[in-house]
C-alpha positions in Angstrom: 23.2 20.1 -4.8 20.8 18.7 -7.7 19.5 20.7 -10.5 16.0 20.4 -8.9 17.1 21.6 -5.6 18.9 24.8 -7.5 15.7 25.6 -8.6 13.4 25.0 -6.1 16.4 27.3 -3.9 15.5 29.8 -6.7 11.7 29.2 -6.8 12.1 30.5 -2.8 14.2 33.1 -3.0 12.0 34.6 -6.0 8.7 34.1 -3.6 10.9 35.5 -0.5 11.5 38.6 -2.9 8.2 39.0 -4.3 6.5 38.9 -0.7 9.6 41.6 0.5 8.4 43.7 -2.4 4.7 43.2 -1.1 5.5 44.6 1.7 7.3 47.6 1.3 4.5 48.3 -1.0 2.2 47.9 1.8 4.6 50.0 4.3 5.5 53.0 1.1 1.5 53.0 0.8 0.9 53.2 4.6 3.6 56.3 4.6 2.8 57.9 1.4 1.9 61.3 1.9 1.3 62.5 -1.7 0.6 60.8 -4.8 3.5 60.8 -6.2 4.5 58.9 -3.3 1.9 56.5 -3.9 3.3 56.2 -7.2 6.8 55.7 -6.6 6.2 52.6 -4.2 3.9 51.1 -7.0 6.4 51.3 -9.4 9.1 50.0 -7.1 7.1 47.3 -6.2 6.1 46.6 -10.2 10.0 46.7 -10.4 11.0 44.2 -7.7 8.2 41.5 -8.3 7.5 41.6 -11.9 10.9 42.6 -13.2 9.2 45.5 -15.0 11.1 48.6 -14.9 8.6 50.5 -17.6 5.1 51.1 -16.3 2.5 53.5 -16.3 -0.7 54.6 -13.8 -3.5 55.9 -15.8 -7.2 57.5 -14.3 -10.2 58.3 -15.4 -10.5 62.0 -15.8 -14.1 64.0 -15.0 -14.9 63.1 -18.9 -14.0 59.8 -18.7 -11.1 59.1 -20.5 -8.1 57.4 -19.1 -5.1 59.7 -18.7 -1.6 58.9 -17.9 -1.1 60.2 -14.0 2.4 58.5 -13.7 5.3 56.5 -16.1 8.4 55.2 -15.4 10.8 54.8 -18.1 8.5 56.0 -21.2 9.3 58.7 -23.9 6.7 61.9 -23.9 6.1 60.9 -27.4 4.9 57.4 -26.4 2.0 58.5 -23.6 0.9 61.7 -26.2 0.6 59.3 -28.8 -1.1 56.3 -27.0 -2.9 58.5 -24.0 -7.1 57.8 -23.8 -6.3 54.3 -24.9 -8.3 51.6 -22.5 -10.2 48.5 -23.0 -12.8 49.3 -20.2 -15.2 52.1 -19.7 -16.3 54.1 -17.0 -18.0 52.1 -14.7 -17.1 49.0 -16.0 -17.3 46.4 -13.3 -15.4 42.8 -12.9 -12.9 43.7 -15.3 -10.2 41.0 -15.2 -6.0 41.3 -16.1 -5.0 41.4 -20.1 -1.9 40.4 -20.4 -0.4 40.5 -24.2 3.0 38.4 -25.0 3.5 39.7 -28.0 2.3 42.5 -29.7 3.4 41.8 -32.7 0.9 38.9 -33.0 -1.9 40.9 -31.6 -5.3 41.4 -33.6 -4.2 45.7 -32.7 -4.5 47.9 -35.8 -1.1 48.4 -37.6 -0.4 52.0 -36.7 -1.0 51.3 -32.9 1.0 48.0 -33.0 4.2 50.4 -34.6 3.9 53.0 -31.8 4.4 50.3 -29.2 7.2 48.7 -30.7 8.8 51.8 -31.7 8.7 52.5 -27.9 10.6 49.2 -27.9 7.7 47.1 -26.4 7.3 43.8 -27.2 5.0 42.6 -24.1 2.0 44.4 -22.1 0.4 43.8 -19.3 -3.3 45.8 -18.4 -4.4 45.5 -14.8 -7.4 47.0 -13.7 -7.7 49.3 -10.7 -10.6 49.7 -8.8 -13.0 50.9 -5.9 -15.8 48.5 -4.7 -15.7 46.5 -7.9 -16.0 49.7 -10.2 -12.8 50.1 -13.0 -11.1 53.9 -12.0 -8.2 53.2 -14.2 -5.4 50.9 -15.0 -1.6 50.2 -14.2 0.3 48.9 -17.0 3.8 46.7 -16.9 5.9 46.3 -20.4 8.7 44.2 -21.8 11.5 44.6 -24.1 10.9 40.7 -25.6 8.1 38.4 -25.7 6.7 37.2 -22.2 3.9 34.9 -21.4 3.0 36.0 -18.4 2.5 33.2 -15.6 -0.3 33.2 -13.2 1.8 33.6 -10.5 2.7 37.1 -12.3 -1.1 37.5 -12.5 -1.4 37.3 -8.9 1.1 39.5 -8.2 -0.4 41.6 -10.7 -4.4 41.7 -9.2 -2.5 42.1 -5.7 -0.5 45.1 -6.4 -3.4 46.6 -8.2 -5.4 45.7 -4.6 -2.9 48.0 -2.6 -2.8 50.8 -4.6 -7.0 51.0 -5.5 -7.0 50.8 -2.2 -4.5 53.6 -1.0 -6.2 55.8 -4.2 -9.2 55.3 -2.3 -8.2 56.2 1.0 -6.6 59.5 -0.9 -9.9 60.6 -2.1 -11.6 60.0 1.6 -9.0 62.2 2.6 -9.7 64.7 0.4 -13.0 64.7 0.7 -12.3 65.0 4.2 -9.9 68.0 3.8 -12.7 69.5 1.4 -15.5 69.1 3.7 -13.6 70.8 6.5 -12.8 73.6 4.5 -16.0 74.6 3.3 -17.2 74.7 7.0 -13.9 77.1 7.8 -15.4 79.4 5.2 -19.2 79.6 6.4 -18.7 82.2 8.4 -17.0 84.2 6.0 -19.9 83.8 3.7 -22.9 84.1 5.5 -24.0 87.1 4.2 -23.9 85.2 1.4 -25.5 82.1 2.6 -28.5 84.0 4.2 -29.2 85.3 0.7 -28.8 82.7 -1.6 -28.1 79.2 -0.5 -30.0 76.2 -0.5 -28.6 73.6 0.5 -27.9 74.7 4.5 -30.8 75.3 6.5 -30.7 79.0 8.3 -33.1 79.3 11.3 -33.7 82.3 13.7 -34.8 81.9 17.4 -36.0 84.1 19.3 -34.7 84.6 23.0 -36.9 81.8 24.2 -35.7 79.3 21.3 -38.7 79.4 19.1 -38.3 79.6 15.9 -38.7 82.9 14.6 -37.6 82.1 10.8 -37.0 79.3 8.3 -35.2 79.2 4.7 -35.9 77.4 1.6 -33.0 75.3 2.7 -34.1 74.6 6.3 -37.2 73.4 4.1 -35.8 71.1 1.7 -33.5 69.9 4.6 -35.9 69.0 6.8 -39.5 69.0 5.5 -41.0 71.6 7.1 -42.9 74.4 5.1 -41.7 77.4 7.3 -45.9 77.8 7.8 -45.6 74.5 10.2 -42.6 75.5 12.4 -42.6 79.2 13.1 -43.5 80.0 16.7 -42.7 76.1 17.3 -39.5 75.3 19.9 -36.2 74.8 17.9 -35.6 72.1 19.1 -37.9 70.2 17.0 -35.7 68.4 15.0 -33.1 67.5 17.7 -33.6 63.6 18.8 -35.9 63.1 21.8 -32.3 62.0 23.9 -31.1 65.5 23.2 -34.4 67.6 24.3 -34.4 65.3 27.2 -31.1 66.8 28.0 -32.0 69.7 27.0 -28.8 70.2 24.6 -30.9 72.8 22.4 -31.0 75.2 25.2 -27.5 74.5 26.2 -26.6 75.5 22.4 -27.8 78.5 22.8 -26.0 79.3 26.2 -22.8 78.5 25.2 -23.3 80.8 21.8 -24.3 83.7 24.3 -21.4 83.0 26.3 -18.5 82.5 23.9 -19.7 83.9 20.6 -20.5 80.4 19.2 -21.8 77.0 19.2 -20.2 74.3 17.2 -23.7 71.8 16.4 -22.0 68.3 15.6 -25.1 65.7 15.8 -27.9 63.8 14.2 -30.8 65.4 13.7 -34.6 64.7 12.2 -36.4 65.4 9.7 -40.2 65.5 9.5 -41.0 62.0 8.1 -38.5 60.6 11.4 -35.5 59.9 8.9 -32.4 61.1 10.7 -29.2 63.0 8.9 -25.5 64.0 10.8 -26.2 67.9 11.0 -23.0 70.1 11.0 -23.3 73.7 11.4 -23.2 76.6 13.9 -25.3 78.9 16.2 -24.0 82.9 16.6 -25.8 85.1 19.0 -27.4 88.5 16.5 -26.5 92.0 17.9 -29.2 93.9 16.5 -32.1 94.3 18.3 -35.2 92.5 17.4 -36.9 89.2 18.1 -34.0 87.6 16.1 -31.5 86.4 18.4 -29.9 83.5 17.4 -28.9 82.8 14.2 -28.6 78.7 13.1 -26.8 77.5 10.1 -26.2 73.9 9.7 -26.5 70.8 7.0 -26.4 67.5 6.2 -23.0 65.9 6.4 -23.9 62.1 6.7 -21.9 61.3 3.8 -18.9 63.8 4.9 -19.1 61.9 8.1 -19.6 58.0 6.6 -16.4 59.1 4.5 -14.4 60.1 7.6 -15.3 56.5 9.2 -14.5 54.9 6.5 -11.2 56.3 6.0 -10.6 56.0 9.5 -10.9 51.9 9.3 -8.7 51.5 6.0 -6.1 53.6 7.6 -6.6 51.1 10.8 -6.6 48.3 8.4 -3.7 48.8 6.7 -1.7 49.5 9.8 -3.1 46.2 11.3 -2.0 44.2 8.5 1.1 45.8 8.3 2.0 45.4 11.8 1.1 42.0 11.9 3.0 40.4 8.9 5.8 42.2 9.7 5.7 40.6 13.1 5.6 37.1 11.8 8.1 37.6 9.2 10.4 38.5 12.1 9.7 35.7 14.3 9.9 33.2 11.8 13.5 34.4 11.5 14.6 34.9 15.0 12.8 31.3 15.7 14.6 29.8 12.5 18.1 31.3 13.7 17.7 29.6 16.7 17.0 26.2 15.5 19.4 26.4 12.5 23.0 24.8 12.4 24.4 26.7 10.1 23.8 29.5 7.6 23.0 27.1 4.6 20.0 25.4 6.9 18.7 28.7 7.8 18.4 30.1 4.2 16.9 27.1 3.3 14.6 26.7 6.0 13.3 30.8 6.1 13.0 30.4 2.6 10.5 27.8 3.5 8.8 29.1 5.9 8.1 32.6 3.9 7.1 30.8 0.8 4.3 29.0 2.7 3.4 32.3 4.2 3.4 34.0 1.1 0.9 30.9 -0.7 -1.3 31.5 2.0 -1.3 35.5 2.0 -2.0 34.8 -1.8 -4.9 32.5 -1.2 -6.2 35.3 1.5 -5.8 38.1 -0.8 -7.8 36.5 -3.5 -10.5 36.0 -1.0 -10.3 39.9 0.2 -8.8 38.9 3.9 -12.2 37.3 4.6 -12.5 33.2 5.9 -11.5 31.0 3.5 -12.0 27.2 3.0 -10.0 24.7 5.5 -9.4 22.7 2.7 -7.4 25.5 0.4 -4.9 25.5 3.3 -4.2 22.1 3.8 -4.2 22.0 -0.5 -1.6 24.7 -0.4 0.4 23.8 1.4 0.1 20.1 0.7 -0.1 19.8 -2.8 2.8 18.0 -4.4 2.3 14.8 -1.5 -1.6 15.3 -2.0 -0.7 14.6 -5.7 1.5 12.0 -5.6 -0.9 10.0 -3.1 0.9 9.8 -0.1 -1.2 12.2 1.8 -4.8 12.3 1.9 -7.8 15.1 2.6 -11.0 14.3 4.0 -13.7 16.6 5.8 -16.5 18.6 5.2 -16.3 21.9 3.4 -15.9 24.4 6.5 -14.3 28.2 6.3 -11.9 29.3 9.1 -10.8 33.0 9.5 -7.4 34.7 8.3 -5.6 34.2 12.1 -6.1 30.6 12.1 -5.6 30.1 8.4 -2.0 31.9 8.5 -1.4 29.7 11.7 -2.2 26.0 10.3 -0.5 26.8 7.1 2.8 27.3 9.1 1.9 24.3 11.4 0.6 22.2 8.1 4.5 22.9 7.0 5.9 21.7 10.1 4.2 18.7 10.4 5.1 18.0 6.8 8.4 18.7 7.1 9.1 16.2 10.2 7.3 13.4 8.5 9.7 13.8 5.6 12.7 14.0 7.7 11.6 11.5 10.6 8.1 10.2 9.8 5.8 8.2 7.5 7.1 10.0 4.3 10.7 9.3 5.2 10.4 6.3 3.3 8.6 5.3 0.1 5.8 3.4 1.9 4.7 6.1 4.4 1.0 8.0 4.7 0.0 10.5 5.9 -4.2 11.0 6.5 -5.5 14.5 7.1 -8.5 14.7 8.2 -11.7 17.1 10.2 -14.9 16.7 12.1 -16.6 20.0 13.1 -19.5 20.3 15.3 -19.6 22.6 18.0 -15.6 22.8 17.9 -13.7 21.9 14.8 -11.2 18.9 15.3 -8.2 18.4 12.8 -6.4 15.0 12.7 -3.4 14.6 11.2 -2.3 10.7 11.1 1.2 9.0 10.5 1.8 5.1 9.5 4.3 3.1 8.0 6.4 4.7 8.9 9.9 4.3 11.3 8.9 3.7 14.6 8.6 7.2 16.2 9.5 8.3 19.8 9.1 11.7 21.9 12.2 14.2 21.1 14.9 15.3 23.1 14.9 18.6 22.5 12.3 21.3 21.1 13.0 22.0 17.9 11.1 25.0 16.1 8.6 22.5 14.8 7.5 21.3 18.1 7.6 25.0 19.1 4.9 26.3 16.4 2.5 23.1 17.5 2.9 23.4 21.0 3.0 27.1 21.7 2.2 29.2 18.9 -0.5 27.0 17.2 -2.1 26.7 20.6 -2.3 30.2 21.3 -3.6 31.4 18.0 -6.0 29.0 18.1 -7.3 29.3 21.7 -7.0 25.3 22.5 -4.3 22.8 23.3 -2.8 20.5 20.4 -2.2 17.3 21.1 1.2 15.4 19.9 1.5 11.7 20.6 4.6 10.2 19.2 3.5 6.3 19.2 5.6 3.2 17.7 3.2 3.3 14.2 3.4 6.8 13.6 3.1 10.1 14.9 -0.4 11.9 15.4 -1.6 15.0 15.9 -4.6 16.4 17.2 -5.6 20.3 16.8 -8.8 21.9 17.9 -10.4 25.1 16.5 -13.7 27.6 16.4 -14.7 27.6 12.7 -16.6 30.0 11.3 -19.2 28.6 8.8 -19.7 25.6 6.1 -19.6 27.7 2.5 -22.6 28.0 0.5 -24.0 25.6 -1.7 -21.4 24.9 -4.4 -18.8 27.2 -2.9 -15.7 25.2 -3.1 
């Protein structure tokens, strides 16, 4: 084996380990239940794709200073001395990676630079976490010797701090969640307290025939109603039209006769026709009076947007999860099965995962939304692209994640037959990609000069991919003609939309 086969064998395995580090990230964030679970798996991952066993997690606190939340392999003395440190500011947005190779060359002040290498760093790396753009904190790597970090490093970097902003996020839903719920176990336990004091619920009385028989400074400021406009009126005047129709007001008031208790779980309306998610409950009053029902209820819409939103990142994740884990397993089982012998299948999986993992990459730095046809085929293309033996041509068009992931894999095939049987097996071979879109997108991927080429005997895993799997994820048949000048290939697919002007 050549040098430059050793380390292309190497460049794999690194990109096979980086992407298995990926994902257990992904699968220790999906099961984290605390954060120092959270924590640990960042730090593993940190570990396993940067080669970083020292790093740290610092937040912002309520005051706004970043504090050290977790650390791996640092001295006490190190995060007292060096804790509030941070190059970005509460709410800082589009805050981008600094890496430092050296800080003994950096423009640092003296006494800061002698902390860090008393600590025996030599090399930093600061990478931004955040929520919808906004910095929350930081995760920092660190070296023992000098290290320029690569840009591959950097994208492993931005993507790790991706999963865990993320899965902080989805922690704080939760406990906003778990904080919400709470404070609606304890109304009841403070009404007395609520009736005499609070604001921000609303506390009506009805009267046996549901008309409103009183009305807080909260039912007030909740729903803009001086208690002067309302009182005599039918409480069911800020219930939606659907609901009076149904007449779910007076069923609210059943059920609270009945059992005690009426949970209230809806939208309601305010006087200027705005609408809010009302949470709250009705309780029948013993004492005797024209006070029968007591209402006490306020505006969750954020509680409730919170809980939604939570819901789809947890569903998210678990889709993502699920689904790359599923290919990584059939590209091995399908591999096996076209492999002669344990050398071809390393080198083939290894392969196949390090075009997977070039074209998670390129999805992940487009947030899992479409990217450009052209990225793929560039990708996954390059070096031949480079060297002039294949060609790109079609307009700018953006495709979604599914079909991206499955014409990078069939892009690899088809490159690696023409290397092995087709127009690049020699030195005078080309290779002419090319795309039409109008209602349907049309890919056509050309062959000549060439051997002569002829229809296989057998399937091989290649042939598989185009045939079967390409097909299917892209909902319409591909079309292989294996012709004496070359061998051609014709794919069809939905696209979603040409990019903005000067998207590229």
């Amino acid at each position: 084996m050549s040098q430059r086969d050793t380390v292309a064998d190497k460049s794999w395995i690194r990109k096979a380990d980086e992407l298995e580090a990926l994902f257990q990230l992904t699968d220790g964030l999906y099961r984290a239940e605390t954060s120092t679970d959270v924590f640990d798996a960042t730090f593993d991952a940190i570990e396993r794709a940067l080669g970083c066993s020292r790093a740290s997690i610092l937040l912002f606190d309520h005051q706004g200073v970043m504090r050290f939340v977790a650390s791996r392999g640092l001295s006490e003395g190190y995060r007292r001395a060096v804790d509030g440190h941070s190059p970005w500011k509460p709410g800082d947005r589009d805050a981008v990676p600094i890496f430092v190779s050296d800080i003994e060359l950096a423009d640092e002040p003296q006494a800061l630079k002698d902390i860090i290498t008393d600590e025996g760093i030599r090399a930093l790396a600061f990478i931004p976490l955040t929520i919808d753009g906004i910095v929350i904190g930081k995760f920092m790597a660190y070296r023992e010797i000098a290290h320029v970090f690569t840009a591959d490093e950097a994208v492993l970097c931005l993507t790790i701090a991706r999963q865990l902003g993320f899965s902080i996020e989805r922690q704080r839903s939760e406990e906003a969640r778990q904080r919400a719920e709470e404070g609606l176990r304890r109304t009841n336990e403070r009404l007395r307290a609520i009736l005499d004091s609070a604001s921000e619920y609303a506390i009506i009385t009805l009267d046996a025939a549901g008309c409103i028989a009183s009305w807080n400074s909260g039912a007030e400021r909740l729903l803009g109603y001086r208690d002067s406009e309302v009182l005599g009126l039918s409480g069911g005047i800020f219930f939606s039209p659907e609901d009076r129709v149904s007449n779910v007001p007076q069923q609210e008031m059943l059920i609270a006769g009945e059992r005690g208790r009426a949970a209230n779980e809806r939208w309601h309306y305010r006087k200027d026709g705005s609408r809010f998610w009302g949470s709250g409950v009705m309780l029948p009053v013993e004492e005797s009076g024209p006070d029968r029902y007591l209402k006490i209820f306020r505006d969750r819409t954020e509680e409730r947007k919170a809980e939604k939103r939570q819901k789809l990142l947890v569903g998210e994740l678990n889709h993502r999860v699920k689904n790359t884990l599923a290919t990584v397993s059939s590209l091995a089982e399908q591999t096996l099965k076209s492999s002669d012998s344990p050398e071809a299948f390393a080198q083939a999986l290894n392969t196949r995962l390090l075009v997977l993992a070039k074209a998670h990459d390129l999805l992940t730095r487009e947030a899992w939304q479409s990217v450009n046809l052209s990225d793929i085929a560039q990708t996954v293309l390059a070096a031949w692209v480079e060297d002039g033996r294949v060609s790109l041509r079609g307009a700018p068009i953006r495709i979604n994640p599914k079909q991206a992931l499955a014409l990078s894999m069939a892009f690899n095939e088809l490159l690696t037959n023409a290397i092995r049987h087709g127009s690049l097996s020699n030195g005078n071979g080309r290779v002419a990609l090319s795309w039409q879109c109008q209602d349907v997108c049309s890919i056509l991927w050309e062959e000549r000069g060439g051997p002569p080429t002829a229809v296989p005997d057998r399937q091989g895993f290649g042939l598989r991919v185009l045939n079967r799997g390409l097909a299917h994820e892209l909902g319409y048949p591909v079309e292989l003609r294996f012709e004496p000048e070359g061998l051609t290939c014709t794919m069809s697919l939905d696209f979603t939309s040409k990019p903005p002007f000067g998207a590229h």
